[in-house]
ZAKOL-200137 format. One record per residue: residue number from 1; residue in three letters; chain; x, y, z of N, C-alpha, C, O in turn. Coordinates in Angstrom, 2 decimals. Layout:
REM residues N
+-------+------+------+---------+---------+---------+---------+---------+---------+---------+---------+---------+---------+---------+---------+
! vexnu ! mido ! pase !      nx !      ny !      nz !     cax !     cay !     caz !      cx !      cy !      cz !      ox !      oy !      oz !
+-------+------+------+---------+---------+---------+---------+---------+---------+---------+---------+---------+---------+---------+---------+
!   NUM !  ala !    A !       X !       Y !       Z !       X !       Y !       Z !       X !       Y !       Z !       X !       Y !       Z !
...
+-------+------+------+---------+---------+---------+---------+---------+---------+---------+---------+---------+---------+---------+---------+
REM end
This chain:
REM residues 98
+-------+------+------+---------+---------+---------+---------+---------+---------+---------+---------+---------+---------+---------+---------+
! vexnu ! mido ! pase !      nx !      ny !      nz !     cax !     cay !     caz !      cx !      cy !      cz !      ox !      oy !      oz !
+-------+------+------+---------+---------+---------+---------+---------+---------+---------+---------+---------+---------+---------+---------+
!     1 !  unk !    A !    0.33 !   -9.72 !   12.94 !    1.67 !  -10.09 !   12.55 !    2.06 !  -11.37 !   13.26 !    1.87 !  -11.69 !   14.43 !
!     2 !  unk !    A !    2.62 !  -11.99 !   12.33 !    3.23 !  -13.18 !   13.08 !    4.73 !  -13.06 !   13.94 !    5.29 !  -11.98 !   14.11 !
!     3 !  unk !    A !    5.16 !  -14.14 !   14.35 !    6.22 !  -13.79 !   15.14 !    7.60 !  -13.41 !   14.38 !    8.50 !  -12.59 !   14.49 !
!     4 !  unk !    A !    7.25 !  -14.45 !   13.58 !    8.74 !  -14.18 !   12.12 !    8.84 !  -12.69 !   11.46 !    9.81 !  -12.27 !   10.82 !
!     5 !  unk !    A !    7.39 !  -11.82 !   11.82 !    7.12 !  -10.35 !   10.82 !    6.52 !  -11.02 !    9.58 !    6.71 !  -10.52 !    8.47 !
!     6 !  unk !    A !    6.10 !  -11.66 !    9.67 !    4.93 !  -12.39 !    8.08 !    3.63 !  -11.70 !    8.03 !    2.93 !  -11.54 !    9.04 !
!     7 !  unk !    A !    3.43 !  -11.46 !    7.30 !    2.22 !  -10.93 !    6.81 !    1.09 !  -12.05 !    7.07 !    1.34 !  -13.18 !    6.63 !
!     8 !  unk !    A !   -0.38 !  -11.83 !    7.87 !   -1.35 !  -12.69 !    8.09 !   -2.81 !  -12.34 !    7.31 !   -3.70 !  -13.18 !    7.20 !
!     9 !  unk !    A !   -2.86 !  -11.53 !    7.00 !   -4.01 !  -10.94 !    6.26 !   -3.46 !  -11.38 !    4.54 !   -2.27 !  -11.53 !    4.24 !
!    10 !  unk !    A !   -4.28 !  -11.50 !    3.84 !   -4.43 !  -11.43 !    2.49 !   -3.84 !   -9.75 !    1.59 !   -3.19 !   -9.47 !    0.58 !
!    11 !  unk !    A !   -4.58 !   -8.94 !    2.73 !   -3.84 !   -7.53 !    1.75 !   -2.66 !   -7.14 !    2.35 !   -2.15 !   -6.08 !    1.98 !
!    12 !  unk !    A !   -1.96 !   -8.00 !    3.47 !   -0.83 !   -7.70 !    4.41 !   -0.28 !   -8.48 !    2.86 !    0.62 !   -8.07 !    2.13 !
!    13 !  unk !    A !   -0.91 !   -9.38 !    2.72 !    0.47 !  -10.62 !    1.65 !    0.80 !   -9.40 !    0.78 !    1.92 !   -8.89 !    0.67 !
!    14 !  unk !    A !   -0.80 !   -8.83 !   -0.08 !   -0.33 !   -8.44 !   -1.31 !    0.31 !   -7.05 !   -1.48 !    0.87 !   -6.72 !   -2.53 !
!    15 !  unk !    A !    0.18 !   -5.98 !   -0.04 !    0.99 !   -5.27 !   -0.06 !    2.37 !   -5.40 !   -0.29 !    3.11 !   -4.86 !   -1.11 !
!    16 !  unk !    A !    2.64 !   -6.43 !    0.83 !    4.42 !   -7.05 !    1.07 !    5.04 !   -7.72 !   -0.40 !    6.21 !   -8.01 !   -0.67 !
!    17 !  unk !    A !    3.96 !   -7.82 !   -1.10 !    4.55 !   -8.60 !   -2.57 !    4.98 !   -7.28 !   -3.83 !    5.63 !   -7.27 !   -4.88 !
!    18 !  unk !    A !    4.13 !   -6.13 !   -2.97 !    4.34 !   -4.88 !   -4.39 !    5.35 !   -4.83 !   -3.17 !    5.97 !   -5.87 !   -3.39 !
!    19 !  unk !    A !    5.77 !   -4.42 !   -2.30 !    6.62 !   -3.96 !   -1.70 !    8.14 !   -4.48 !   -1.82 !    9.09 !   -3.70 !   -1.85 !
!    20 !  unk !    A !    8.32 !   -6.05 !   -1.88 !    9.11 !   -6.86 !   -2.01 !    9.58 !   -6.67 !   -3.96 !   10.63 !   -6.66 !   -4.61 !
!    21 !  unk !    A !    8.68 !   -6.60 !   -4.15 !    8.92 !   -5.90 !   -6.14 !    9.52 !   -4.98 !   -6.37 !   10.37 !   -4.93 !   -7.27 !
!    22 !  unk !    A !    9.14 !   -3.79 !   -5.41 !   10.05 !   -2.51 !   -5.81 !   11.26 !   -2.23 !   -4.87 !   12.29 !   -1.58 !   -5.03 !
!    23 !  unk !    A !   10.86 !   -2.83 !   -4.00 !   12.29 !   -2.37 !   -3.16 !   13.33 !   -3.51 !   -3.45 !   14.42 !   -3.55 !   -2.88 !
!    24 !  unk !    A !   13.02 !   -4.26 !   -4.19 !   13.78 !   -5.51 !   -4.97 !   14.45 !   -6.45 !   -4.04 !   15.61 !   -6.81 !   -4.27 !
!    25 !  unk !    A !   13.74 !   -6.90 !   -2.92 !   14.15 !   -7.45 !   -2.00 !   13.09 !   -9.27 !   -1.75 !   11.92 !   -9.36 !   -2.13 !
!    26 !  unk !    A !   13.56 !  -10.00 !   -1.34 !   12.38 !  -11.53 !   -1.18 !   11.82 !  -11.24 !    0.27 !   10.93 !  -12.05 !    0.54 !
!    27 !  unk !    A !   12.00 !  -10.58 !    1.02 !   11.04 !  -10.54 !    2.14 !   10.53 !   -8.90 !    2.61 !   11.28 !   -7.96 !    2.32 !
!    28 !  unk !    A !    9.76 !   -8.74 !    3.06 !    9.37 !   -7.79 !    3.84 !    9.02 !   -7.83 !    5.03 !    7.80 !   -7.96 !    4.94 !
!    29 !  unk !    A !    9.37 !   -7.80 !    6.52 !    8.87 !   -7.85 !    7.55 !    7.44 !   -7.20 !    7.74 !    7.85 !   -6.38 !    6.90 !
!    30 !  unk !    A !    6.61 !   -6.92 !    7.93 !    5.65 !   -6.33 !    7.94 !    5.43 !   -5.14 !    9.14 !    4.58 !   -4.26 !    9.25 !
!    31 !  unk !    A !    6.27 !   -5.40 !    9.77 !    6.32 !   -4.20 !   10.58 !    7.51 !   -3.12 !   10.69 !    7.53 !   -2.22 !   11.52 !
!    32 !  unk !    A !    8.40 !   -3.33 !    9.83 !    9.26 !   -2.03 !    9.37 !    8.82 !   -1.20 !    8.54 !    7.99 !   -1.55 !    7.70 !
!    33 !  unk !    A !    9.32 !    0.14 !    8.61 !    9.06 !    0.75 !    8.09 !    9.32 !    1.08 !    6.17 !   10.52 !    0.85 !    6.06 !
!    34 !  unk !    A !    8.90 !    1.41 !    4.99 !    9.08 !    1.70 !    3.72 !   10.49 !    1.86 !    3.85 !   11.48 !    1.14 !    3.86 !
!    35 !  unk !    A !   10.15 !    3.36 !    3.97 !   11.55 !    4.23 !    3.97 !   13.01 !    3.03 !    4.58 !   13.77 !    2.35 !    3.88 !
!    36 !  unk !    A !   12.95 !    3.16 !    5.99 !   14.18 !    1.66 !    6.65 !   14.22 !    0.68 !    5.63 !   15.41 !    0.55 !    5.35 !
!    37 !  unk !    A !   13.46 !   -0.18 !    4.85 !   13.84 !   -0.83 !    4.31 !   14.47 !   -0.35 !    2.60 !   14.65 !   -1.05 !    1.60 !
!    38 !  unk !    A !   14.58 !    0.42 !    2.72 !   15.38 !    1.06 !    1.82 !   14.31 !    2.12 !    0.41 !   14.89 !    2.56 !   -0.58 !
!    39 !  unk !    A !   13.23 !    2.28 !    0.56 !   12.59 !    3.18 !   -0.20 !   12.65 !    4.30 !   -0.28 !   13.05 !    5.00 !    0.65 !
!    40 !  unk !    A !   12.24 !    4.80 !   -1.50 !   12.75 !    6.61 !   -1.84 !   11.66 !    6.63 !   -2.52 !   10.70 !    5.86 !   -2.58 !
!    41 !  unk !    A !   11.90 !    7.65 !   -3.04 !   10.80 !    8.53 !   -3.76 !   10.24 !    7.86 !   -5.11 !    9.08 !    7.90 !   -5.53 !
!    42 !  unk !    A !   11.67 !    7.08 !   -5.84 !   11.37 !    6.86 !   -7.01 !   10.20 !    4.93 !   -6.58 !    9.32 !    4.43 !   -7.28 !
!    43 !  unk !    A !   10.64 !    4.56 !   -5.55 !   10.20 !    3.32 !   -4.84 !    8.71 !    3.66 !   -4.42 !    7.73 !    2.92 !   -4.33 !
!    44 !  unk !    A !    8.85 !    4.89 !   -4.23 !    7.44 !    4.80 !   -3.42 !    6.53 !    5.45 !   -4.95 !    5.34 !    5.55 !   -4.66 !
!    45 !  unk !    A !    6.71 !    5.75 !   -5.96 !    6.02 !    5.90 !   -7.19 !    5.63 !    4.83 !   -7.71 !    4.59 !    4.67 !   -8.34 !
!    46 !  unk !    A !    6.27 !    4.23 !   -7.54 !    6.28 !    2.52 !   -8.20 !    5.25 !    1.79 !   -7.51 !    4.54 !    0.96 !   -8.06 !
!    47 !  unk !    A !    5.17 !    2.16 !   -6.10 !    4.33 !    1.35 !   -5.10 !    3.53 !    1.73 !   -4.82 !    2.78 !    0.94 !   -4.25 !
!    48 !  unk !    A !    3.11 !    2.96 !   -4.95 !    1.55 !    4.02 !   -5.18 !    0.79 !    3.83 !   -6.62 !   -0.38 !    4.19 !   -6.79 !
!    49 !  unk !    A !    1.59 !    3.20 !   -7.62 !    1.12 !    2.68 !   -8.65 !    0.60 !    1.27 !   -8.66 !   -0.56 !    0.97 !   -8.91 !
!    50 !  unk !    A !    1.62 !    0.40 !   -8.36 !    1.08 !   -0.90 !   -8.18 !   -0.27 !   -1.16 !   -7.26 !   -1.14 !   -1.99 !   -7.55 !
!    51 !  unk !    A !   -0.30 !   -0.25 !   -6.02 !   -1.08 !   -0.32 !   -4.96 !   -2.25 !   -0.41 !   -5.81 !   -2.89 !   -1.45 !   -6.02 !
!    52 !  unk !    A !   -2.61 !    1.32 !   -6.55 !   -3.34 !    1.57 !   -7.36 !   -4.35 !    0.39 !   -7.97 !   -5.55 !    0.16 !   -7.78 !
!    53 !  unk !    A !   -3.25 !   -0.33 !   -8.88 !   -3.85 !   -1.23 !   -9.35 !   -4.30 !   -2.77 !   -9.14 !   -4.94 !   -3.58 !   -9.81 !
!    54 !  unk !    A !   -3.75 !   -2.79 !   -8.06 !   -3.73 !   -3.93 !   -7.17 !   -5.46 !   -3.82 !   -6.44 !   -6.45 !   -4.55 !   -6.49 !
!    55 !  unk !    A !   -5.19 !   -2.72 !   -5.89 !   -6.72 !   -2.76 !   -4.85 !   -7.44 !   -1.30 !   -5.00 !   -8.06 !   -0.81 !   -4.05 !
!    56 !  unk !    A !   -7.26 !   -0.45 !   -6.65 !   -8.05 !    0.40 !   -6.99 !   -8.11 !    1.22 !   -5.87 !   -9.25 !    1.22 !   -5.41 !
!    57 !  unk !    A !   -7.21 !    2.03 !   -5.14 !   -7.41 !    3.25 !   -4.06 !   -6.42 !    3.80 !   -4.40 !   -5.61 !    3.00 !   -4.88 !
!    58 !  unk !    A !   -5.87 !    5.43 !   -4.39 !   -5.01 !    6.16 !   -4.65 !   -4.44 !    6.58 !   -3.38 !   -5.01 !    7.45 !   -2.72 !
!    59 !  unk !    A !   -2.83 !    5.73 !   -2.78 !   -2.05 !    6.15 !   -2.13 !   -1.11 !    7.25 !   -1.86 !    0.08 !    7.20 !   -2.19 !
!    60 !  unk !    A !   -1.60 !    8.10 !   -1.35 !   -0.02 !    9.12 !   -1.76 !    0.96 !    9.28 !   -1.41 !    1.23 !    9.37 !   -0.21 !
!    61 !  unk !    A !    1.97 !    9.40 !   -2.56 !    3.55 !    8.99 !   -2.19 !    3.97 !    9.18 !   -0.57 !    4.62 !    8.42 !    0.14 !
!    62 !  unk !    A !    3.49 !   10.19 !   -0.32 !    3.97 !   11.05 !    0.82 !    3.77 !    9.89 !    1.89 !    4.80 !    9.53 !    2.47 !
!    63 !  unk !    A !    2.55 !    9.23 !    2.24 !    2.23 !    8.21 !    3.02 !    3.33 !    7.17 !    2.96 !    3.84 !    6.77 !    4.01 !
!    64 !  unk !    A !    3.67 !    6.79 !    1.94 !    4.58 !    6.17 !    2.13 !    6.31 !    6.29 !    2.53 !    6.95 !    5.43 !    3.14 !
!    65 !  unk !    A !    6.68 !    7.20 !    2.16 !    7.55 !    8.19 !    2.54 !    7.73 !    8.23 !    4.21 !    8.85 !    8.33 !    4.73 !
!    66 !  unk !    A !    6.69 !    8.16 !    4.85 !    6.56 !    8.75 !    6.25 !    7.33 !    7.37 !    7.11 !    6.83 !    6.25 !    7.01 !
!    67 !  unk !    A !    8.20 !    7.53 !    7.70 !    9.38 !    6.60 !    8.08 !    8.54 !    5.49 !    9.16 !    9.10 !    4.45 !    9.52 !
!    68 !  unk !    A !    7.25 !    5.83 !    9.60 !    6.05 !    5.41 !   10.61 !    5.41 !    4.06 !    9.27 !    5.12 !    2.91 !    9.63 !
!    69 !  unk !    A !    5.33 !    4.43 !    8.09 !    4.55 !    3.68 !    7.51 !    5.15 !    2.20 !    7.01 !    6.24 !    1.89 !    6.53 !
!    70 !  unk !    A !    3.59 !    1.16 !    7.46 !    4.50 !   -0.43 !    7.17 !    3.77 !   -0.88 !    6.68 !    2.71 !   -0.27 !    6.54 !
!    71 !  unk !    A !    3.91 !   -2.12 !    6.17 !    3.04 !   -3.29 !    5.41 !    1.70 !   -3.53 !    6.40 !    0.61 !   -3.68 !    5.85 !
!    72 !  unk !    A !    1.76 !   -3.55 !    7.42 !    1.01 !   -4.00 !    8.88 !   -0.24 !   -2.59 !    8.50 !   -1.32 !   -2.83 !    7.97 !
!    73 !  unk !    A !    0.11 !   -1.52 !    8.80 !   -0.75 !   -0.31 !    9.02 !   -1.09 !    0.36 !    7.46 !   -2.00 !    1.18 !    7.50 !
!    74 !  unk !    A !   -0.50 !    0.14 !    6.15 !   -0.90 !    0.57 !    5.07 !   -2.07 !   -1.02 !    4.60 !   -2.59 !   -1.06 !    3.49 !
!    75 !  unk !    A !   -2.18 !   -1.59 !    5.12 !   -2.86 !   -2.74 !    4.94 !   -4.34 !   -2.60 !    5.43 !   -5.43 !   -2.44 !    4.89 !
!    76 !  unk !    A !   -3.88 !   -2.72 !    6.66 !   -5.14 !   -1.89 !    7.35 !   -6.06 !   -0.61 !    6.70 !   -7.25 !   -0.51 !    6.39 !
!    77 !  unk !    A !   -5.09 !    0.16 !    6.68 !   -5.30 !    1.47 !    6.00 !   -5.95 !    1.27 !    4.58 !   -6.75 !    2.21 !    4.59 !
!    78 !  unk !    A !   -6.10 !    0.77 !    3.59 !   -6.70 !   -0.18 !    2.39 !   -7.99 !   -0.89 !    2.95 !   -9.12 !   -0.70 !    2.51 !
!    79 !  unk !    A !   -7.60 !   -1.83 !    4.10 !   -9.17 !   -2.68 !    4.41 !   -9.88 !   -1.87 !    4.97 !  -11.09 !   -1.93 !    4.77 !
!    80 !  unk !    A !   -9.29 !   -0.79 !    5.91 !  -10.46 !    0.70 !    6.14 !  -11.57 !    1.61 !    5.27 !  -12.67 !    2.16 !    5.39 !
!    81 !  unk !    A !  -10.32 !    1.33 !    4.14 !  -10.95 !    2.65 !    3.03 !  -10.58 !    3.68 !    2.88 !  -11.16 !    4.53 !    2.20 !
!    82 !  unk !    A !   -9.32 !    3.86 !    3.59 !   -8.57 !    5.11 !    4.62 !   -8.32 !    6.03 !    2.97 !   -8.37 !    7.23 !    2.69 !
!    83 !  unk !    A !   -8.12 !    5.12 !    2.38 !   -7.19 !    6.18 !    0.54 !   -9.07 !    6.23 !   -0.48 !  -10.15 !    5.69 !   -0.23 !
!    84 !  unk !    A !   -8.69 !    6.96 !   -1.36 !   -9.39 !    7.43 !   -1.95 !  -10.02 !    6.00 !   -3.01 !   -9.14 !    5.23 !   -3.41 !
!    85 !  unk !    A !  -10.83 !    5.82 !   -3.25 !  -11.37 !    4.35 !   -4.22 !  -11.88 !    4.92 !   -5.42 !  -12.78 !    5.75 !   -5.55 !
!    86 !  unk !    A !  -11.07 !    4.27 !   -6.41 !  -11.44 !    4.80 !   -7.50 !  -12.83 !    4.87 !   -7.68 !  -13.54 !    5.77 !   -8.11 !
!    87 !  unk !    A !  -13.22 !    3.13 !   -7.05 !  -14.70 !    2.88 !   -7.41 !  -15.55 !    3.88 !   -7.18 !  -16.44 !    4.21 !   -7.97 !
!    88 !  unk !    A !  -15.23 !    4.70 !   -5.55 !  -16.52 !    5.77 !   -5.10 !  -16.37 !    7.08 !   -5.96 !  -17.12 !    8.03 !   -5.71 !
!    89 !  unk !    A !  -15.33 !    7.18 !   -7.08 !  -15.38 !    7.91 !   -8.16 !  -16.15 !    8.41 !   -9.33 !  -16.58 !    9.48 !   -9.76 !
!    90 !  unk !    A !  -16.15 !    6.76 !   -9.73 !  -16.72 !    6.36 !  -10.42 !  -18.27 !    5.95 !  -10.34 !  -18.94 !    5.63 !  -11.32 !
!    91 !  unk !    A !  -18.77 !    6.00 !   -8.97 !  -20.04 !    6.16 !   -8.33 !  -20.44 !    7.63 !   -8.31 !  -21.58 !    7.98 !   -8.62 !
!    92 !  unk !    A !  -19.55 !    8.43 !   -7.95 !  -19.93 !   10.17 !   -7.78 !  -20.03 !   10.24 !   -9.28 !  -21.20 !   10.62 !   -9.33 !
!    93 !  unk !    A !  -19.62 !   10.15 !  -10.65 !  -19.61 !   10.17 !  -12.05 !  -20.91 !    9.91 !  -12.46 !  -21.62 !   10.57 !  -13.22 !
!    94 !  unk !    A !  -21.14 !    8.93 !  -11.91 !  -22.37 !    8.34 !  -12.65 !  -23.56 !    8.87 !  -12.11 !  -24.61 !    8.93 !  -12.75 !
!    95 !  unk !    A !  -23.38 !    9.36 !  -10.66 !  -24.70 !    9.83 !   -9.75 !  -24.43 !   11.49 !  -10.75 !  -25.36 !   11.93 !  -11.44 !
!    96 !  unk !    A !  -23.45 !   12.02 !  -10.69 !  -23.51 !   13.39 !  -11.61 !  -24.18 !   13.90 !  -13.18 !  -24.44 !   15.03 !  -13.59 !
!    97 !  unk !    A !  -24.33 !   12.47 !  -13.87 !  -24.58 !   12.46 !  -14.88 !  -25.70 !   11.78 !  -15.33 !  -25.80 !   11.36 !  -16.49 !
!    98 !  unk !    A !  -26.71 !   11.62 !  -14.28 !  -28.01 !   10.81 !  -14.06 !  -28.97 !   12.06 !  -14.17 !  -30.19 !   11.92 !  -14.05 !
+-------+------+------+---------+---------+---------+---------+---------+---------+---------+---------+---------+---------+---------+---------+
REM end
């Protein structure tokens, strides 16, 4: 994180950009929390979707929900592998049907 709360990573940006979309706001600090910056349930559907399709891993609402969770550590959490990838899905599919 930078000193301003800017996003420095590439998936820090593109989190903070679905984030900044649904919570209908032009900035996101990157180290506040979802919820504090004003997200709910119907916000965090929106942003478990976009995530989705943004970087193909399935977030669950609940994660985001959790008043702990930020642009900074769900970022991370994505460049880990921490959520489910569609791709290794779609790898178990194909190894099943070989």
């Amino acid at each position: 994180m930078t000193p301003d709360g800017t996003a420095r990573t590439t998936t820090e940006r593109d989190v903070a950009a679905i984030w900044c979309e649904v919570l209908a706001v032009n900035h996101v600090p990157v180290d506040q929390g979802f919820v504090a910056l004003g997200g709910d349930s119907m916000a965090a559907m929106l942003a478990a979707n976009r995530i989705a399709d943004v970087f193909g891993v399935e977030v669950p609402q609940h994660e985001l929900l959790d008043n702990e969770m930020t642009v900074q550590r769900l970022a991370a959490a994505v460049d880990r592998g921490v959520f489910f990838s569609f791709d290794q899905d779609d790898e178990l599919e194909r190894a099943r049907t070989r």
